[in-house]
C-alpha positions as CSV (number, residue, x, y, z in Angstrom):
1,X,51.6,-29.2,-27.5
2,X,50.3,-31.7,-29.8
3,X,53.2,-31.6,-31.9
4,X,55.8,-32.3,-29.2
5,X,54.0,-35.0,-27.9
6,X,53.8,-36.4,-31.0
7,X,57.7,-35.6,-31.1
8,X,58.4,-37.8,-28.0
9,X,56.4,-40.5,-29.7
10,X,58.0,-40.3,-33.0
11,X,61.4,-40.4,-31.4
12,X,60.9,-43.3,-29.4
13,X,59.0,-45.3,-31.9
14,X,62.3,-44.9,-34.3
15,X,64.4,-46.2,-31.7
16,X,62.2,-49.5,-31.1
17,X,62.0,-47.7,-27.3
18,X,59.0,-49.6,-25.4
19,X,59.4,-46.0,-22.6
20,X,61.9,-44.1,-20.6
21,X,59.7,-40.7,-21.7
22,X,57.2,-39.2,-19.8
23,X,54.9,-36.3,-20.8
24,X,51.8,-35.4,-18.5
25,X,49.7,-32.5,-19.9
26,X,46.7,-31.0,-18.4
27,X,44.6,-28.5,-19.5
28,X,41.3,-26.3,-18.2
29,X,39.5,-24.6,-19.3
30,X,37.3,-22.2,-17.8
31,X,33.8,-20.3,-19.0
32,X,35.4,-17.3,-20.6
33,X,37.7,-19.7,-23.0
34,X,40.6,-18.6,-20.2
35,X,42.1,-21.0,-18.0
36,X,45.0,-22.8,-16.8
37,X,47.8,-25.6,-18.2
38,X,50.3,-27.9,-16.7
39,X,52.8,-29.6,-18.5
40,X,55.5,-32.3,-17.1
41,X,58.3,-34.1,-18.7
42,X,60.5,-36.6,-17.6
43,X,63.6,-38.2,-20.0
44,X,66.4,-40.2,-19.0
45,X,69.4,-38.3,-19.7
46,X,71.4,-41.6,-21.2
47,X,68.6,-41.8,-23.3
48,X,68.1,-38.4,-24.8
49,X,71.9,-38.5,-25.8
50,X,71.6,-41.9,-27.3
51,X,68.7,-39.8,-29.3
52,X,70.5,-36.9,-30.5
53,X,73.7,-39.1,-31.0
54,X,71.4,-40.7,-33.7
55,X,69.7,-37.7,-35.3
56,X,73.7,-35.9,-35.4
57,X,74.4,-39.2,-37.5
58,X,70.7,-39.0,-39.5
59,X,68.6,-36.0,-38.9
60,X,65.6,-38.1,-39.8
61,X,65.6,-41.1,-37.6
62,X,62.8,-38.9,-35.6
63,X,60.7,-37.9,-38.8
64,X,60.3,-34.0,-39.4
65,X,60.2,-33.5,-35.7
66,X,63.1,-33.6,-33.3
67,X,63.5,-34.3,-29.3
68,X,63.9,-31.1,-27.1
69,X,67.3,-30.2,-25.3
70,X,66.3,-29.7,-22.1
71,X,69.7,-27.8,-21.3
72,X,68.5,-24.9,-23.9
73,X,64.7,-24.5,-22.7
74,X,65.1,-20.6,-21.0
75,X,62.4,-19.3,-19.1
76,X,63.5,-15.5,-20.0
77,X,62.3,-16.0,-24.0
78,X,59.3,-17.7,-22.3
79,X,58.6,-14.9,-20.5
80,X,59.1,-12.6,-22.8
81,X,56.3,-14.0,-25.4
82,X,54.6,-14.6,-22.0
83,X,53.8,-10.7,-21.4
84,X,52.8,-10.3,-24.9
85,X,49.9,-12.8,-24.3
86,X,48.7,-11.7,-20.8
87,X,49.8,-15.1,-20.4
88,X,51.5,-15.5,-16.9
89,X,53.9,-18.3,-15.8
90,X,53.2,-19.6,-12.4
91,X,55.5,-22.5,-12.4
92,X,58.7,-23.3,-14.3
93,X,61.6,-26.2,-12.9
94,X,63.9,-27.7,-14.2
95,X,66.3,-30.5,-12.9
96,X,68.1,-33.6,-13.3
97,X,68.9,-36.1,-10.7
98,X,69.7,-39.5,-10.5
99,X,70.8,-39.8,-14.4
100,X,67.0,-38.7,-14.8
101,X,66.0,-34.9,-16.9
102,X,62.6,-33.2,-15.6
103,X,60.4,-30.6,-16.3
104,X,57.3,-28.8,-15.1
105,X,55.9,-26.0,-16.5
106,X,52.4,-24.1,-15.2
107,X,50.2,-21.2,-17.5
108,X,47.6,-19.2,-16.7
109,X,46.7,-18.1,-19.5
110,X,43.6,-15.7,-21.3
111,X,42.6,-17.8,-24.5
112,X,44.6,-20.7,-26.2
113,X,46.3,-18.2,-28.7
114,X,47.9,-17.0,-25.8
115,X,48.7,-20.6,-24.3
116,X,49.8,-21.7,-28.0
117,X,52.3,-19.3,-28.3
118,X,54.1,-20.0,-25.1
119,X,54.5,-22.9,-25.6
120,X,55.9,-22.4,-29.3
121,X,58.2,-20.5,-27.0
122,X,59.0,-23.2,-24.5
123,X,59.6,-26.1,-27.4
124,X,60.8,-24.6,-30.4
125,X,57.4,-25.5,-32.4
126,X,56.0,-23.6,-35.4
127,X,54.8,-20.7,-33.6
128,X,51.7,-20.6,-36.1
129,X,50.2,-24.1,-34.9
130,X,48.1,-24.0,-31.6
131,X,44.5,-25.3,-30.4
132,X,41.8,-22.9,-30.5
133,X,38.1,-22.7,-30.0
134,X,36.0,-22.2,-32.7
135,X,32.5,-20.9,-32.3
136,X,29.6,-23.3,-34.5
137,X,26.3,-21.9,-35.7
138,X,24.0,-23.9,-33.4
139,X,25.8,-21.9,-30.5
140,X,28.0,-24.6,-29.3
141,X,31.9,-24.7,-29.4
142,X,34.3,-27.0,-30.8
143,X,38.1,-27.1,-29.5
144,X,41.0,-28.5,-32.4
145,X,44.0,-27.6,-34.2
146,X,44.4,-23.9,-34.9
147,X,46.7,-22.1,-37.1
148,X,48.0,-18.4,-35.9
149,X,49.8,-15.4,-37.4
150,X,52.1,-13.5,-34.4
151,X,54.1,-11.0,-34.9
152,X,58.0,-11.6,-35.6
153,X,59.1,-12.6,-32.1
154,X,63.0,-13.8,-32.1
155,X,62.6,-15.8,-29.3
156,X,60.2,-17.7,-31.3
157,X,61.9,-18.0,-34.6
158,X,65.0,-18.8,-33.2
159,X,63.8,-22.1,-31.4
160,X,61.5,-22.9,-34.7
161,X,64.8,-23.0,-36.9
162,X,67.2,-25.0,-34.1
163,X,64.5,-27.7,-34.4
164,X,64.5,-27.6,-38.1
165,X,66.3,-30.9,-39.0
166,X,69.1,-30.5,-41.1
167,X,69.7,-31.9,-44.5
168,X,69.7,-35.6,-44.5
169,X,72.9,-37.6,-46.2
170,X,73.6,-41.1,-46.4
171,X,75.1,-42.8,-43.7
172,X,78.4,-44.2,-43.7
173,X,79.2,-47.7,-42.7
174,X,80.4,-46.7,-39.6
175,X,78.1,-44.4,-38.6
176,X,75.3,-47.6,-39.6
177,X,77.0,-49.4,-37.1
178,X,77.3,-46.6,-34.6
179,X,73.4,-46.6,-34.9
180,X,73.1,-50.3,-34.4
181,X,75.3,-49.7,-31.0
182,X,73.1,-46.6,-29.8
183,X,69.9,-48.6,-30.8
184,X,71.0,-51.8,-28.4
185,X,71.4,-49.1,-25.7
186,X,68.4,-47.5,-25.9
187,X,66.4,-50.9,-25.9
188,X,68.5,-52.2,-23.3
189,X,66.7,-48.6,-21.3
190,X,63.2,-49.9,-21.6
191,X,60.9,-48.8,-19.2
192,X,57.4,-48.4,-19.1
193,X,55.8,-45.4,-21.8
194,X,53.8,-42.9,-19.7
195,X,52.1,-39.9,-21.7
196,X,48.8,-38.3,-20.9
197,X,46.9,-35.7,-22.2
198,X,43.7,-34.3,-20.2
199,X,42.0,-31.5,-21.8
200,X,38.5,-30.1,-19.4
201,X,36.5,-28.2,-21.3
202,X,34.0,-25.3,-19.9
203,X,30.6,-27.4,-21.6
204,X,29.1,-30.5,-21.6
205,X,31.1,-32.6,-24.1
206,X,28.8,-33.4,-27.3
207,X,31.3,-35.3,-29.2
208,X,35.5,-36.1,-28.5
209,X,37.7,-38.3,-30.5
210,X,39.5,-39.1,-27.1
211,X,39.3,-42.5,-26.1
212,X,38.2,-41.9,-22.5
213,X,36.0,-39.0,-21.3
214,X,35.4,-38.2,-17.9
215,X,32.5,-35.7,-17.5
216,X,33.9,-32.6,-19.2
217,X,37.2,-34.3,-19.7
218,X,39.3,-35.4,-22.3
219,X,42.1,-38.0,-22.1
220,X,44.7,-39.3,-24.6
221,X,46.8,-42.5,-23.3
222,X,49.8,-43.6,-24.6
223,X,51.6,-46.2,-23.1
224,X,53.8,-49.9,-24.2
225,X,50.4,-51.7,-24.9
226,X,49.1,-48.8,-27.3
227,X,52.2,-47.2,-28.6
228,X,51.9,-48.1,-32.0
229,X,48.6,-46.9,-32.6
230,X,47.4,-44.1,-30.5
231,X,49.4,-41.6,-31.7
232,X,47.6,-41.8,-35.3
233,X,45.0,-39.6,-33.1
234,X,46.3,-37.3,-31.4
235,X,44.6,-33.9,-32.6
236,X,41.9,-33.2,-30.1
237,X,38.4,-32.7,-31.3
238,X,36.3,-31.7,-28.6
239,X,32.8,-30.2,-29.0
240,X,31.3,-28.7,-26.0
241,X,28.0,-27.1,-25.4
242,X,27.6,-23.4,-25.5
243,X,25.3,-22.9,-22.9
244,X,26.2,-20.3,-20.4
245,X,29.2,-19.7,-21.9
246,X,31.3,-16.7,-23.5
247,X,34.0,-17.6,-25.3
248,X,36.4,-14.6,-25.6
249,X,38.2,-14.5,-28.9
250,X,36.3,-17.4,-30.4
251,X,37.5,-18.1,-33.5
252,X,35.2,-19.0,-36.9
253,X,36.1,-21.2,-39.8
C-alpha cells in the first residue's frame, strides 16, 4: 500500500501537481495480528490521462512506479488471491461521475501477509512487498516493511509486469512540447492534495515514525503544504507493546 501511495505522490510531484489525488487508507488491527483495512481513492479523470499521456511519451516522468488504470482494477483476480488468504472482501466500488474516478475498497483480513497480497492484487505491486509484524525479544511487536514469497499466482504477475515501465528513449521535439502542453493542463487542475494513512495497532505504541499519533494510532499526512517532504517517510515503523497479545504468524528477523 506503501508503494502506491508513494506512486500517487511520485506522479504528481513530476507533474508540478499541487493535488487533484486523493488516497485515504485505514488500517486496524486487532489482538490476534487479524483485522480490518479500508482504502479510498479519488483521481480526476482529465488528470489521470494527462498522466499516462506523459508516461506513453516518457515512461519515467513517474520514477520506477506508475499511476493505476482505474478501468483495469477487477475484483474477480482480487478475489481470487482473496480465497487463498482467508482474506474476505467486504467492499469493492468503483465509479466515475462528474469528470471525477473513485474507488473504495474494504478487507477483512487474518494477518498482513494475507492483506499484502490483496492488495498486490488490487494495484499491480510487487507481490513480494507487504507490512508485517515482527515479534522482538523483550516480547513487544514492531509493524514495517515485509518482504513475502507466494506462490505463482497469474493474477498477480500479470498486474506486476503491466506496471513495469517500459524502456525509456529520448523524447522527440514534439513529444517535448506535447509534455510542456499536458504539464500546463495538469497545473491549470490544481486542487488541494489529500492522502492519509492511519494505521491502529493492537498495543500501546512505544515508538512510530508517524508524525501524529493518536492513542494506538498512526497517521501519515500528505497534503500542498508538506508535499515535498513527507513522502521521504513513508515506511511505517510502529512498535507496539506485547502485552496481552498473540500475534498469529508473527514474523522474526
Amino acid at each position: 500500500m506503501k508503494k502506491m501511495l508513494l506512486c500517487l505522490l511520485t506522479a504528481v510531484l513530476a507533474a508540478g501537481l499541487a493535488g487533484c489525488v486523493r488516497m485515504h487508507s485505514v488500517t486496524e488491527l486487532k489482538d490476534d495480528g487479524s483485522g480490518t483495512a479500508t482504502l479510498e481513492l479519488g483521481l480526476s479523470q482529465s488528470v489521470a490521462d494527462a498522466i499516462k499521456e506523459m508516461q506513453e511519451i516518457d515512461p519515467n516522468s513517474a520514477g520506477e512506479m506508475q499511476m493505476p488504470d482505474f478501468a483495469d482494477l477487477d475484483r474477480k483476480n482480487i478475489d481470487t488471491v482473496a480465497k487463498q488468504y482467508n482474506v474476505k472482501v467486504t467492499e469493492f466500488a468503483k465509479d466515475t461521475a462528474d469528470g471525477r474516478m473513485s474507488l473504495r475498497m474494504a478487507f477483512a483480513f487474518q494477518d498482513l501477509k494475507g492483506l499484502s497480497a490483496v492488495m498486490a492484487a488490487a494495484l499491480g505491486e510487487d507481490p513480494e512487498d507487504g507490512m508485517g509484524i515482527y515479534a522482538t525479544a523483550d516480547g513487544n511487536y514492531v509493524l514495517k516493511q515485509a518482504a513475502y514469497e507466494y506462490p505463482d499466482y497469474p493474477e498477480l504477475d500479470e498486474k506486476a509486469e503491466a506496471a513495469a515501465p517500459a524502456e525509456a528513449t529520448e523524447p522527440t521535439p514534439e513529444q517535448m512540447q506535447k509534455q510542456m502542453e499536458l504539464m500546463g493542463k495538469l497545473m491549470g487542475a490544481m486542487a488541494e492534495l489529500d492522502i492519509n494513512l492511519r494505521i491502529t495497532v493492537p498495543g500501546d505504541i512505544i515508538a512510530t515514525n508517524a508524525p501524529v499519533q493518536e492513542g494506538r494510532t498512526s497517521i501519515w499526512t500528505i497534503n500542498s503544504a508538506n508535499m515535498m517532504t513527507a513522502g521521504s517517510d513513508m515506511d511505517p515503523v510502529i512498535t507496539f507493546s506485547g502485552k496481552g497479545l498473540k500475534i498469529k504468524n508473527a514474523l522474526t528477523e
